[in-house]
N, CA, C and O atoms as a MOPAC input file, in Angstrom:
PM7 MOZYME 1SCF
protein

 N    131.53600 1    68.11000 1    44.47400 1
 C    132.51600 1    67.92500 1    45.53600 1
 C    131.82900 1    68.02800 1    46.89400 1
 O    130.96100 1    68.89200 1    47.02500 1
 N    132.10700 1    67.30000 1    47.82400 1
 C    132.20600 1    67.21000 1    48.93600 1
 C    132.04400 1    68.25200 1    50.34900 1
 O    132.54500 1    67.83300 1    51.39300 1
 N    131.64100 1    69.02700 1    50.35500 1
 C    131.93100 1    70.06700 1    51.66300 1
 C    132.10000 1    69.23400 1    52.79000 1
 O    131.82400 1    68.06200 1    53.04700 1
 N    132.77000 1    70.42000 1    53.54500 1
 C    133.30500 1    69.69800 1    54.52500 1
 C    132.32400 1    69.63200 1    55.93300 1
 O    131.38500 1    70.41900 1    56.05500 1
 N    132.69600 1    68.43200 1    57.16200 1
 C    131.52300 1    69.15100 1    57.90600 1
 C    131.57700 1    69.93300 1    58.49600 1
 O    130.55800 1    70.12900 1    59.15800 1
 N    132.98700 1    71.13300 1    58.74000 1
 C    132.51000 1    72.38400 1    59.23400 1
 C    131.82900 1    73.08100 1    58.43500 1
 O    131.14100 1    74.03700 1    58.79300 1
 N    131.95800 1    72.64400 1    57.16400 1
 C    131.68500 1    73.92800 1    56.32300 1
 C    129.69200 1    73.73300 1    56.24000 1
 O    128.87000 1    74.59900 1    55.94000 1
 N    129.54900 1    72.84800 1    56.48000 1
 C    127.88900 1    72.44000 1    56.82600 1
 C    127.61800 1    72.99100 1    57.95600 1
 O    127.02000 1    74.06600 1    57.90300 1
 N    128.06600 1    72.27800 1    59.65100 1
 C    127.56700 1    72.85400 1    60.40400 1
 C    127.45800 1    74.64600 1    60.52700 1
 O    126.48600 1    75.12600 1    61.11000 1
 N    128.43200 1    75.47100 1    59.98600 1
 C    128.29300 1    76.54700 1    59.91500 1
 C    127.41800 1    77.19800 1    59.74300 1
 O    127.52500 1    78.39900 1    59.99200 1
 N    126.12500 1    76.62700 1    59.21700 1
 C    124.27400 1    77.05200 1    58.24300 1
 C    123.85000 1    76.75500 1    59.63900 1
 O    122.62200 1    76.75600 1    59.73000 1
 N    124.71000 1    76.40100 1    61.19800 1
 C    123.78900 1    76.02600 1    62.04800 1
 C    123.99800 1    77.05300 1    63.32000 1
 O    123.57800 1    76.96500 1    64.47300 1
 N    124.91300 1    78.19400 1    62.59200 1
 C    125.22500 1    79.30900 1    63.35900 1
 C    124.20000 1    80.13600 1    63.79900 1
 O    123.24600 1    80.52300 1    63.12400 1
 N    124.42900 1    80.38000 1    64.91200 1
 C    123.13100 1    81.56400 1    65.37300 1
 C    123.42500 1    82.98900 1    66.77600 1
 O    123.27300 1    82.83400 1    67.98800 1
 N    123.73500 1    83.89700 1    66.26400 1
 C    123.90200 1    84.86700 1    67.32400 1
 C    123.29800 1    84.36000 1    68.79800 1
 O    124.11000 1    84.05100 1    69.67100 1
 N    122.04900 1    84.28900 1    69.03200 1
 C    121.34900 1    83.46800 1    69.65500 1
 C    120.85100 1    81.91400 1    70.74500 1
 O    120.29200 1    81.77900 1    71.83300 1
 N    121.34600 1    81.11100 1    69.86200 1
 C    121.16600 1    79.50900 1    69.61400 1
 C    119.91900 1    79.12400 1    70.45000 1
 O    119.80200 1    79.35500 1    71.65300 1
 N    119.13200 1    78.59400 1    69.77500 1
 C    118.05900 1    78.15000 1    70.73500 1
 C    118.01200 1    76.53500 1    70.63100 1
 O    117.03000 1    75.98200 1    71.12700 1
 N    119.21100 1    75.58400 1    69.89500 1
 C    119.27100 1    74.19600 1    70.02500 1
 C    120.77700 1    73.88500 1    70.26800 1
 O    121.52700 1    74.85600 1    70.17100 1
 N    121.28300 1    72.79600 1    70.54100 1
 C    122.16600 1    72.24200 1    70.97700 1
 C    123.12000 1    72.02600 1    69.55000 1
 O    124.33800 1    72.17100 1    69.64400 1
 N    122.72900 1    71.80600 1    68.72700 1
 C    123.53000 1    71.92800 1    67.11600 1
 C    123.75000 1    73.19500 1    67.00100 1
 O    124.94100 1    73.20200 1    66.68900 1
 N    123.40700 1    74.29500 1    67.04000 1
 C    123.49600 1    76.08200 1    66.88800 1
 C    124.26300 1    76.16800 1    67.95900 1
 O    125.19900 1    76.84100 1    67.52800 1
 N    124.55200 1    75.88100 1    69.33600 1
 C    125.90400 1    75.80200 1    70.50700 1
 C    126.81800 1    75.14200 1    69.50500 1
 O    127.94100 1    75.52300 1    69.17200 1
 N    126.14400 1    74.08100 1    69.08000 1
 C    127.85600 1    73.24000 1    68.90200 1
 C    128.79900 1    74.21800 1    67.82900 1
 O    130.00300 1    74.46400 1    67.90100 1
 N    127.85000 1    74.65100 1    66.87100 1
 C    128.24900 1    75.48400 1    65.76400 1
 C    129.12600 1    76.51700 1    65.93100 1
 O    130.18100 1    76.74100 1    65.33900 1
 N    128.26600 1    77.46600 1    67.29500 1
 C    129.12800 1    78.18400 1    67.38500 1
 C    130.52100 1    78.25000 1    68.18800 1
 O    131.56600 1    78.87400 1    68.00400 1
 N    130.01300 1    77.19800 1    69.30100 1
 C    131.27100 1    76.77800 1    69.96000 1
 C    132.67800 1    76.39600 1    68.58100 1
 O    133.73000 1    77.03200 1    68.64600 1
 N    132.54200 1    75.70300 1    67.84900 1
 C    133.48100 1    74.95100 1    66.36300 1
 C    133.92700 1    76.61300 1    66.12100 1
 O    135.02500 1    77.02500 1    66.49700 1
 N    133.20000 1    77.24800 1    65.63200 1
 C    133.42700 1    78.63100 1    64.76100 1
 C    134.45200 1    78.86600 1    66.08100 1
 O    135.62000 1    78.97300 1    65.70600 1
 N    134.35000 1    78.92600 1    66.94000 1
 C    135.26400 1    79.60400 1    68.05700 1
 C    136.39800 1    78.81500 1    67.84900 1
 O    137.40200 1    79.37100 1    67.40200 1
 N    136.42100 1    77.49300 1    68.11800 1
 C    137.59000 1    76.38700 1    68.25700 1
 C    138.80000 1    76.84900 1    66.55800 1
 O    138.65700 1    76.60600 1    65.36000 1
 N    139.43200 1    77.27300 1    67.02600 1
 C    140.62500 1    77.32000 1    66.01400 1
 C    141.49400 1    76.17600 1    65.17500 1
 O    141.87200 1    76.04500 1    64.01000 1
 N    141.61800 1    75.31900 1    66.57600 1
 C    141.95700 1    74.11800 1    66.09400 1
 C    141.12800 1    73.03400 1    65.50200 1
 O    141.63700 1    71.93900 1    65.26100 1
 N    139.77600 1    73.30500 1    65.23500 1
 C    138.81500 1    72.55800 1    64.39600 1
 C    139.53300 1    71.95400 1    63.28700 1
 O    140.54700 1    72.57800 1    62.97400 1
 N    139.27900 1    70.88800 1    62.59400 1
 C    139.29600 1    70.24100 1    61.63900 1
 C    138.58200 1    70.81200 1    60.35800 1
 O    137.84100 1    69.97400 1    59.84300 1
 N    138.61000 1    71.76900 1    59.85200 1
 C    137.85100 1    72.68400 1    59.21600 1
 C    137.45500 1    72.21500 1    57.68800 1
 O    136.49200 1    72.38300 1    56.94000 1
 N    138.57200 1    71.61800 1    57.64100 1
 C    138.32500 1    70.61900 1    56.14500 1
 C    137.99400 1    69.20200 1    56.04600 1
 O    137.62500 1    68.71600 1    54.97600 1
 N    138.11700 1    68.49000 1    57.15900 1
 C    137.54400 1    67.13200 1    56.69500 1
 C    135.67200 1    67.18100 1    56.91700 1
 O    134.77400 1    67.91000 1    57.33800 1
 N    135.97100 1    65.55900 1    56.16300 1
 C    134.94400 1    65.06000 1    55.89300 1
 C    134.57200 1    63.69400 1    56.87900 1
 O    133.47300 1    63.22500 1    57.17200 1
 N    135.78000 1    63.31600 1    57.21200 1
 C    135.67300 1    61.84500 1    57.97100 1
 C    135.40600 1    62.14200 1    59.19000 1
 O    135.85600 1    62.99800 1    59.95100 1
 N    134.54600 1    61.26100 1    59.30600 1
 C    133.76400 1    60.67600 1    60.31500 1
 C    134.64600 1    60.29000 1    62.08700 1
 O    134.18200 1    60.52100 1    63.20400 1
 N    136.06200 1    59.62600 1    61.71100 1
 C    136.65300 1    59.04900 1    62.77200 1
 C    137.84800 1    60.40600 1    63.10800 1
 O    138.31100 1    60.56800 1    64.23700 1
 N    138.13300 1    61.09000 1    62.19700 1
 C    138.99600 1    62.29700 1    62.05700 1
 C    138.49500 1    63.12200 1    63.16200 1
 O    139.27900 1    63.34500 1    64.08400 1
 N    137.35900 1    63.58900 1    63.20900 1
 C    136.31900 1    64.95300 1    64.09900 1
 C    136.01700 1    63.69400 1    65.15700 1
 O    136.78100 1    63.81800 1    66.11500 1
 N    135.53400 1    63.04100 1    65.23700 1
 C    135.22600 1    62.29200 1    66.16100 1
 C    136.62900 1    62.54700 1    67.22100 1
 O    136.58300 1    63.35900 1    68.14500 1
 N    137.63500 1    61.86200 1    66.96500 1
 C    138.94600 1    61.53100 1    67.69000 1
 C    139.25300 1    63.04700 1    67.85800 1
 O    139.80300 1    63.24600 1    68.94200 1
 N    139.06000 1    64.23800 1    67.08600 1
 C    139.38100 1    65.37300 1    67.93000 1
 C    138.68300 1    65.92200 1    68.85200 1
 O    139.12400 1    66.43100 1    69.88300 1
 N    136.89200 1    65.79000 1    68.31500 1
 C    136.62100 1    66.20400 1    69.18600 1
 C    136.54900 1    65.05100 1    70.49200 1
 O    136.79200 1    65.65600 1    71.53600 1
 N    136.41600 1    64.29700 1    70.62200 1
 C    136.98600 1    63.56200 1    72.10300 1
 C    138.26900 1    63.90500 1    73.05000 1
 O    138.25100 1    63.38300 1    74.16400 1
 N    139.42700 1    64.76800 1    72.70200 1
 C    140.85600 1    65.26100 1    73.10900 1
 C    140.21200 1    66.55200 1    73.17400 1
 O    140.12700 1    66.89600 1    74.35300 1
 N    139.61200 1    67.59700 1    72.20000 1
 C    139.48300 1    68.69800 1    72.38700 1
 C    138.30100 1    69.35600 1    72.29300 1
 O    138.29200 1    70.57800 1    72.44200 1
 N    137.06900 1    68.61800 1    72.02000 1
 C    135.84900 1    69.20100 1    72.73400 1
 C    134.97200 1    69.33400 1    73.74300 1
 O    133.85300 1    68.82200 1    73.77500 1
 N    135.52800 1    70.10400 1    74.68200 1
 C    135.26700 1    70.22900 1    75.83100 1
 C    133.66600 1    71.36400 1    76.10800 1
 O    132.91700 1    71.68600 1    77.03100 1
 N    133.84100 1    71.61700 1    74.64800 1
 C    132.25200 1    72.68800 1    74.96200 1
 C    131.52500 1    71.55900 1    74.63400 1
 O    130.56400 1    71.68600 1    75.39200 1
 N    131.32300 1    70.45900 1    73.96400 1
 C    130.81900 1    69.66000 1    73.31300 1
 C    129.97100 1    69.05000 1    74.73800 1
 O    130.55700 1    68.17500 1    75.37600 1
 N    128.53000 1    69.53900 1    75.25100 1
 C    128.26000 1    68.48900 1    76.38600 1
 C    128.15900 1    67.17800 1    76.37600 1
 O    128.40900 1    66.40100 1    77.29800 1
 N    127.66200 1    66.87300 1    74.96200 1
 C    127.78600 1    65.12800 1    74.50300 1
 C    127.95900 1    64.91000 1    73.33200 1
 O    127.81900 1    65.76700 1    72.45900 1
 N    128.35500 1    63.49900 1    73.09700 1
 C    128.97100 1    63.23200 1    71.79600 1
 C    127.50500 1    63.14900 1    70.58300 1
 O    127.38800 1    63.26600 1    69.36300 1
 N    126.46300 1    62.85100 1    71.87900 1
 C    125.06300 1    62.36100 1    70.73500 1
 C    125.21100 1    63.65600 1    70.31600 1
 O    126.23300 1    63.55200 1    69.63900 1
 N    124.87100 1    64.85500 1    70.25600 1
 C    124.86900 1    66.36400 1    69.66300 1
 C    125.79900 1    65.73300 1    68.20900 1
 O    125.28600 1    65.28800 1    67.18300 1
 N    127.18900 1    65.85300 1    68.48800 1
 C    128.02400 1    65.54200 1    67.35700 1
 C    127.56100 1    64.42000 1    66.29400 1
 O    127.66100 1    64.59600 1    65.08000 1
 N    127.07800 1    63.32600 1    66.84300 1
 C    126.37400 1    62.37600 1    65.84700 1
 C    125.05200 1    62.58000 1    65.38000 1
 O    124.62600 1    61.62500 1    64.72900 1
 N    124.09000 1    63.75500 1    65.54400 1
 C    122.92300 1    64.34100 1    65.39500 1
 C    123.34900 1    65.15600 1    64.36400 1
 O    122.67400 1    65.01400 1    63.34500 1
 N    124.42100 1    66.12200 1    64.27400 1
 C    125.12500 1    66.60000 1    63.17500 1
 C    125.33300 1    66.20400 1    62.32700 1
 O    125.01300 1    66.65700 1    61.22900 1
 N    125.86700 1    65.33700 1    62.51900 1
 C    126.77400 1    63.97400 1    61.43100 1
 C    125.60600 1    63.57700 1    60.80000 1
 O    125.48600 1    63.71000 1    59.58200 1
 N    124.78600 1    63.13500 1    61.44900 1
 C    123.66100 1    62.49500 1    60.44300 1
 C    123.06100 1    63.20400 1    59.77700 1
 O    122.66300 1    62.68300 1    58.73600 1
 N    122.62000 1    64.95900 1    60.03600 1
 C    121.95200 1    65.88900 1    59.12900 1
 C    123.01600 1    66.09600 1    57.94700 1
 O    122.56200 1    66.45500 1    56.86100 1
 N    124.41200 1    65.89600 1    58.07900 1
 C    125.50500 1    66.14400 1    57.35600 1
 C    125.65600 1    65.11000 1    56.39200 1
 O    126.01900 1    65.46400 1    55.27100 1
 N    125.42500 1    63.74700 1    56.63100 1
 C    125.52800 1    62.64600 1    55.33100 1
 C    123.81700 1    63.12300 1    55.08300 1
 O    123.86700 1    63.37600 1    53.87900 1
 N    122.97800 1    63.27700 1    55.32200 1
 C    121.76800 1    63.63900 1    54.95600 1
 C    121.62500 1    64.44500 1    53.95400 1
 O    120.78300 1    64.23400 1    53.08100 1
 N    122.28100 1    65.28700 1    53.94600 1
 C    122.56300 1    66.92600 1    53.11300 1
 C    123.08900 1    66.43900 1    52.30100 1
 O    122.71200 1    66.71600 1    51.16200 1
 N    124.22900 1    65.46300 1    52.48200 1
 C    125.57000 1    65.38200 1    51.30800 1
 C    125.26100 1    64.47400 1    50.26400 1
 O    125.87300 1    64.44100 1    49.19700 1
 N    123.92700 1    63.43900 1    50.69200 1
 C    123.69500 1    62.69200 1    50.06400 1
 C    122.39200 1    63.02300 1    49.36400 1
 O    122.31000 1    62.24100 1    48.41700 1
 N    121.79400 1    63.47500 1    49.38000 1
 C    120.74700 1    64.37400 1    48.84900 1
 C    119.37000 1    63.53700 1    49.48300 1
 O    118.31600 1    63.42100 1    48.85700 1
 N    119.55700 1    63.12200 1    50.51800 1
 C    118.21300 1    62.45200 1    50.49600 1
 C    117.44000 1    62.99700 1    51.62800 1
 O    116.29100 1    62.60700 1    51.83500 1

């Protein structure tokens, strides 16, 4: 099965953060209203555009996305 991509970016949590994926992470862990269970691509996209405002750019979110079909797909 499938994890979701919060449930991925979460491995990118860091007390700390010394990259822009480890912000985004923890910024999400904060966001309540996250999408916590999907998987789609246009779902997180379209929220986070209305409600990610910690998000400084969308490339961060698609830098994710791609380590995330990366992971999911085993390659």
């Amino acid at each position: 099965m499938r994890k979701s991509f919060y449930h991925f970016l979460m491995k990118y949590r860091h007390p700390q953060p010394k990259d822009s994926i480890s912000h985004f992470a923890n910024d999400a862990f904060m966001d309540h209203s996250f999408p916590k269970y999907s998987d789609d691509y246009y779902e997180i996209t379209s929220y986070l555009e209305l409600n990610g405002h910690y998000l400084q750019s969308m490339s961060i979110f698609d830098e994710a996305w791609q380590l995330y079909t990366m992971s999911e797909n085993n390659i």
